[in-house]
N, C-alpha and C positions, 0 to 999 in steps of 0.2 A: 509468420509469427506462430509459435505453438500455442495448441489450444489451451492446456493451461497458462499460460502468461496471459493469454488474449480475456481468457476468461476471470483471470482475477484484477487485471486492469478494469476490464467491464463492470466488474463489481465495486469497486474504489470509484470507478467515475459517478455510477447510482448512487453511493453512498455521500458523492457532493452533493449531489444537488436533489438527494429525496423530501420530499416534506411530508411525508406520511410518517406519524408519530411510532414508536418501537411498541413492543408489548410492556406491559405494565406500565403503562403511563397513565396517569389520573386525567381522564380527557379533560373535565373540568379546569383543571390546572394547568393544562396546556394551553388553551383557549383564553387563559385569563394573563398567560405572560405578555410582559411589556414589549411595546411595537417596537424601540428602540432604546437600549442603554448605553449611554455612553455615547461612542461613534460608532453601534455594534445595531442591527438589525436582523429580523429573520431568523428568530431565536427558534431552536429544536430540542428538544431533549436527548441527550445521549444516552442516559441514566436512565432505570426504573423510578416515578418518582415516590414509590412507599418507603415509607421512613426506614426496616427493616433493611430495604437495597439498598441505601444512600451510603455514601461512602464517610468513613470519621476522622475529623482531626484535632487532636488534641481535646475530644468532648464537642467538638462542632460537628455540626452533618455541614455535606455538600452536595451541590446538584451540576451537572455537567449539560452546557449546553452548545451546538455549533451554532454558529452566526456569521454574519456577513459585515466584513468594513466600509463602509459607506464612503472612506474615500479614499480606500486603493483596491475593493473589491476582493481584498484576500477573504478565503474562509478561513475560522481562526474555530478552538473550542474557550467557549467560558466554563471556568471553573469557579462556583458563587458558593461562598463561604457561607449559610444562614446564620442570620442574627447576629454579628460579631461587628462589633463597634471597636472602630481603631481610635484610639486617643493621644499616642505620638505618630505623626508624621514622620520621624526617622523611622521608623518600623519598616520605612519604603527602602530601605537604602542598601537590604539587599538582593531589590529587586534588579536594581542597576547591574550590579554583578554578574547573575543572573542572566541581564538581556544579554550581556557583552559575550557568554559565554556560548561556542557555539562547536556542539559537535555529535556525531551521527548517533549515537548513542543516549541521548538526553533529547527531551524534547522544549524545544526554546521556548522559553517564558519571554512572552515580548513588553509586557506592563500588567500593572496589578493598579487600581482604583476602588474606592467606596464609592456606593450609590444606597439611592431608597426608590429605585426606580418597581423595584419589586415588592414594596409595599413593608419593606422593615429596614433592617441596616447591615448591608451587605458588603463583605469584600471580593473581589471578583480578581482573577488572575487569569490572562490572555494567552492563550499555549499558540501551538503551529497545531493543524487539523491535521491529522494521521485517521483516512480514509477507511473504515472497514478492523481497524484495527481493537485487535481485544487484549484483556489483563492475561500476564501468568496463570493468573486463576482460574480465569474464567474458561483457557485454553488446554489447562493439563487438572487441574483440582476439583472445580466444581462440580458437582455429582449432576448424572442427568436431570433435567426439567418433564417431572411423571405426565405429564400434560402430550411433551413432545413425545415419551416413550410410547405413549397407548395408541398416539395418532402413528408413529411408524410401524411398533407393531401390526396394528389392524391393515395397514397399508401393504408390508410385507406378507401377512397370510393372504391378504387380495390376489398378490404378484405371483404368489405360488399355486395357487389353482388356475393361474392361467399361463398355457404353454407357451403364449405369444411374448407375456411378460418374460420369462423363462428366454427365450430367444432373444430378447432386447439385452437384459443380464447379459449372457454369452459373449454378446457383439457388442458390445462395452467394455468389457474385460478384454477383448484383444488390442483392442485401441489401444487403452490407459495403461492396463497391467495391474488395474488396484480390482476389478471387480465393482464397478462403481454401482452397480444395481442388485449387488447380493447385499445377505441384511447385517455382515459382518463386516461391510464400510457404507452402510447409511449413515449419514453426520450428523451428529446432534449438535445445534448452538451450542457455543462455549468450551465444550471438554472433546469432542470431535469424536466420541465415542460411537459404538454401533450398539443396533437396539440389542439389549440386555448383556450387554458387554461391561465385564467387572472393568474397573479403572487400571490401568495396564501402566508400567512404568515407566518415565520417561525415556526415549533411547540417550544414550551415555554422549554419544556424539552431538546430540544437540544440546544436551548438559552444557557439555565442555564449552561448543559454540555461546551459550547464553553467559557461564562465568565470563570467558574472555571477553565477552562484550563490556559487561557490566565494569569489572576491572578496567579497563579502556575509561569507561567512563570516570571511575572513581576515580583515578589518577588525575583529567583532567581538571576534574573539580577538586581535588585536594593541591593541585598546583599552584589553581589559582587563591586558595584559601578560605574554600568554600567545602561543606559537604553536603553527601547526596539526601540522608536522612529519610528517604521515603524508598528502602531495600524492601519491598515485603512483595507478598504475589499479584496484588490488587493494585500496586503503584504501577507497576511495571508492565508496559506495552509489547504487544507481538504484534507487527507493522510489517512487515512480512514475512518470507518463508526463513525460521529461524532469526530474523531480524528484530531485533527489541529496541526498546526507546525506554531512558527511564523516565515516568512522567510524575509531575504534582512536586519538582523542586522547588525551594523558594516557597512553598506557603508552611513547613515550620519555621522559617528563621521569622517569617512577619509575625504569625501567628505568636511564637514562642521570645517575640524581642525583648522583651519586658524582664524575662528569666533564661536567657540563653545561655547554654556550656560556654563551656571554650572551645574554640577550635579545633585543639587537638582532643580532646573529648569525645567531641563529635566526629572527629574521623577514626574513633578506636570503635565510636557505636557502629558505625558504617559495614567496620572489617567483622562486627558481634552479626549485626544483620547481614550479612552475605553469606556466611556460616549458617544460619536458619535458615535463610532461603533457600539453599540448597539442597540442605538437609528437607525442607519440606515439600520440594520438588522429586527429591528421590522419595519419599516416602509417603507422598500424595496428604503433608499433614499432617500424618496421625501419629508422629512420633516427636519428644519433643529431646533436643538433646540435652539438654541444663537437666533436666528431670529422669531423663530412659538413656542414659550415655550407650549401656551396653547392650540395650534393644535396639537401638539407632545403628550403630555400629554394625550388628549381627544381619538385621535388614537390609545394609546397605551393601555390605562386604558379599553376601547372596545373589545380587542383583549386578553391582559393578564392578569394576577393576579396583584393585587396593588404592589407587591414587586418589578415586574420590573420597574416601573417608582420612587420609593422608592428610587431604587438601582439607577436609572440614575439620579436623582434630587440632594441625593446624594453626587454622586463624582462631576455633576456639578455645583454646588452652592458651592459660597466664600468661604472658609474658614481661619479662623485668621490665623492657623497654617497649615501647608503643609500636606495634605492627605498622614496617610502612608499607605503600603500594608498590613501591619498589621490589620489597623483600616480598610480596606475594607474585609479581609477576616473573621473578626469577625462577619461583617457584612453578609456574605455571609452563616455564620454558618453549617445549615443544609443540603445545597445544596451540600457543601465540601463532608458530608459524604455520600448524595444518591451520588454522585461522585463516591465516593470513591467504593462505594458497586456493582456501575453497573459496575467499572473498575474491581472488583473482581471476579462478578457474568463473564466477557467475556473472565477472563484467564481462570474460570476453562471451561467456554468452548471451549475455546484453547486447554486448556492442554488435553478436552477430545477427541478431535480431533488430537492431535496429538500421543496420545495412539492407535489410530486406527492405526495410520500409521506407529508407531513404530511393531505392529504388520508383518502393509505388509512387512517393512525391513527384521522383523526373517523371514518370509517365504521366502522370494526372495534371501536374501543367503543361505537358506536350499537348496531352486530347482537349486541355480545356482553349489551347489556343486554336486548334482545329475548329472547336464546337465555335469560338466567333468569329470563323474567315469562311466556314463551310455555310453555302445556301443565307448567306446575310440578302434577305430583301434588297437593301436599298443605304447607297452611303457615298456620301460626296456628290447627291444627286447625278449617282451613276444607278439605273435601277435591275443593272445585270452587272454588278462590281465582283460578286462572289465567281460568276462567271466567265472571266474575261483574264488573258490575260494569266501569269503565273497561279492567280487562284483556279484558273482551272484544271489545273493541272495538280493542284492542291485536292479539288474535289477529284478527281479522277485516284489519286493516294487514299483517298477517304474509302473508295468503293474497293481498293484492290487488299484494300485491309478489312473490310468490314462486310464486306459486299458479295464474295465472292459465293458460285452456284457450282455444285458437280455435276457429271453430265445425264444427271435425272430431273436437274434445274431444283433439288433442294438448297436451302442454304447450307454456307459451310460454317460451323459452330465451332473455331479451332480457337481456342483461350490463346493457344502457342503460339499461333501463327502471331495474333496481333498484336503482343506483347515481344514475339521476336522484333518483327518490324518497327514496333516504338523504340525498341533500343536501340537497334540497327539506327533508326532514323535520330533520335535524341545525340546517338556516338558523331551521328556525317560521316560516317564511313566513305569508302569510294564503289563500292559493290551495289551494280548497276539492277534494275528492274523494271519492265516493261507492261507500260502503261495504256489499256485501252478505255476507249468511250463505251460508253451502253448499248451505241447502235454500232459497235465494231469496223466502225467507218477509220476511224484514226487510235493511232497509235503513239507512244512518247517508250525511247528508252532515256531514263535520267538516272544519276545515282543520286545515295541515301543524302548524301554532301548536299547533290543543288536542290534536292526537294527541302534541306534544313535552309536553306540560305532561302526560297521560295516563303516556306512558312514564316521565317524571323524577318524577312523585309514587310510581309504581307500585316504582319500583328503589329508589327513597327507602323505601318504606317497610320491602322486602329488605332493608335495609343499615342501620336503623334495630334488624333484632330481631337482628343476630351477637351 
């Protein structure tokens, strides 16, 4: 497995099961949440919890917490609406929708419930847990955290007066190829910036990758007669490389049940928000288009190819008849299929990656049936069973793969060797090899074949007396 995949799996897996609270979290406040809502345990904050960070809907704050389902063990995020008192029970009804809706691009709402378990009147919305994962925002927009900057600074003037650190740098960069110890790819939480690095723009190709996604999405939610409503930089998840999720569907239409558009309303606002987000992704924000049309414009046409301002002009200009998702992805044509082809080009390196590891599996249950037939004390009140018999010859496989000395009597340390012979042996090939004892008294040539047929009677027979 390469070491980036290994290493951001590794980080996804910490990030299930950390319980060390994040920065800015109110300790106090952590310590004071409830042991269990719901059918929900093991509450964490995902969120900063100062009112400032907290994210708004419709004039509510929210606080985001992962937890545990107590009875199917999923991790799940809650998302707790403060203060908000529902008073029709149909407000739930497009929750349902919602659950039923399921696709790589959206992150599934699986039920929404009121509690007071938190001490006021709360609505709570149950998503899928997307590990490690950050906003739009917080990954191309949010400006560095001056706290982080001073700590790498001062960290990076440490590494430059010392030649060793200097040397580590060097042999980093040939690895990776990014230069992972120079201070112009030090990463800062959230914007991925390096220290004192002005905010850079996003590259066009993963533009492109993030609309196509999104569209994907919009369409399947306006198929089914729903829209997405939560287009902005802060809703929207980066779940992995280039891969997005839109998150926090389903809590306008509850929130807003009371005085909801119409449908098609809301899928014209959908196509207005995908035009801004855009636009504030190429322009890190600071331009708005309704207001700077030909600032916006001038910025962007600088920076990308005509099609991105094309493509924002667009969905936001009038139209007599209501923009569909259709008419924007025809638009969108070619990009649909380099999409398409880079998502194909990263399963098969998926998939070849996990052909390696389907590997380690056969050998790790090969050696684990080795480790209970090799030197077993005592079984069937036979008290030389390991000994006797096809498993000696079993141990004798044990020594001529593990065991072996050169003729200085050092051991021999060959990764190869015993990793050939596990497969050679896991295959049963017919390709013979010759077997001696420790006191070189006796000898065995068998092939890979009756040593497998030796080991699968011998574990057979282990599994036969449980």
């Amino acid at each position: 497995m390469s070491d980036t995949l290994r290493e951001d799996l590794q980080r996804r897996s910490e990030a299930l099961y950390s319980t060390t609270p994040i920065p800015n979290i109110n300790l106090m406040a952590f310590r004071s949440l409830p042991e269990e809502v719901h059918k929900y345990h093991s509450l964490v904050p995902l969120e900063g919890t100062d009112k400032e960070r907290r994210t708004s809907f419709m004039g509510c704050t929210s606080l985001v917490y992962r937890a545990v389902n107590k009875e199917t063990g999923d991790i799940v995020t809650l998302r707790r609406i403060e203060g908000f008192r529902l008073t029709n029970e149909t407000a739930f009804a497009p929750v349902d929708k919602w659950n039923s809706l399921r696709h790589p691009n959206i992150a599934h709402l699986r039920e929404a419930f009121t509690t007071r378990a938190f001490g006021d009147y709360s609505l709570v919305f149950v998503y899928d847990y997307y590990p490690s994962a950050q906003t739009l925002y917080s990954t191309h927009l949010a400006p560095p955290d001056p706290s982080v900057l001073a700590a790498l600074h001062s960290a990076h003037a440490h590494s430059q007066s010392s030649p060793q650190s200097s040397r580590q740098r060097h042999y980093r960069k040939n690895n990776n190829g990014r230069g992972a110890g120079s201070s112009s790819s030090l990463n800062l939480p959230g914007n991925g910036l390096g220290v004192g690095e002005p905010a850079g723009p996003i590259e066009e190709k993963t533009l492109w990758s993030y609309v196509v996604q999104i569209v994907s999405a919009m369409k399947e939610a306006h198929d089914k007669g729903l829209a997405l409503r939560v287009l902005d930089a802060t809703k929207v998840l980066v779940v992995g490389k280039n891969r997005i999720r839109i998150n926090c569907c389903g809590v306008f239409d509850v929130l807003g049940y009371e005085h909801r558009l119409s449908v098609e309303a809301q899928k014209y606002e959908d196509v207005q928000a995908l035009a801004r987000l855009i636009v504030a992704l190429c322009t890190r924000g600071q331009l708005n288009i309704a207001t700077q049309a030909q600032q916006t414009k001038d910025a962007i046409t600088r920076t990308y190819s005509p099609d991105v301002w094309e493509l924002i002009f667009f969905l936001a200009q009038p139209q007599q008849r209501p923009l569909t998702v259709d008419k924007i992805l025809e638009r969108l044509g070619n990009r649909v299929l380099m999409e398409m082809n880079a998502a194909q080009g990263y399963s098969d390196q998926l998939e070849g990656e996990l052909m390696g590891e389907l590997e380690n599996g056969r050998l790790v249950r090969l050696m684990s049936k080795l480790g209970f037939i090799n030197e077993r004390p005592d079984f069937s009140h036979e008290p030389r069973w390991s000994e006797t018999g096809d498993r000696y010859i079993i141990g004798l496989f044990r020594d001529y793969v593990f065991h072996q000395v050169d003729e200085t009597g050092n051991p021999v340390v060959n990764l190869t060797h015993v990793i050939t012979c596990l497969n050679k042996l896991d295959a049963g090939i017919d390709e013979k090899i010759m077997l001696v004892s420790r006191d070189e008294q006796t000898c065995f040539v068998v092939s890979y074949k009756e040593l497998k047929l030796c080991i699968d009677s011998a574990f057979g027979e282990l599994a036969r007396r449980r």
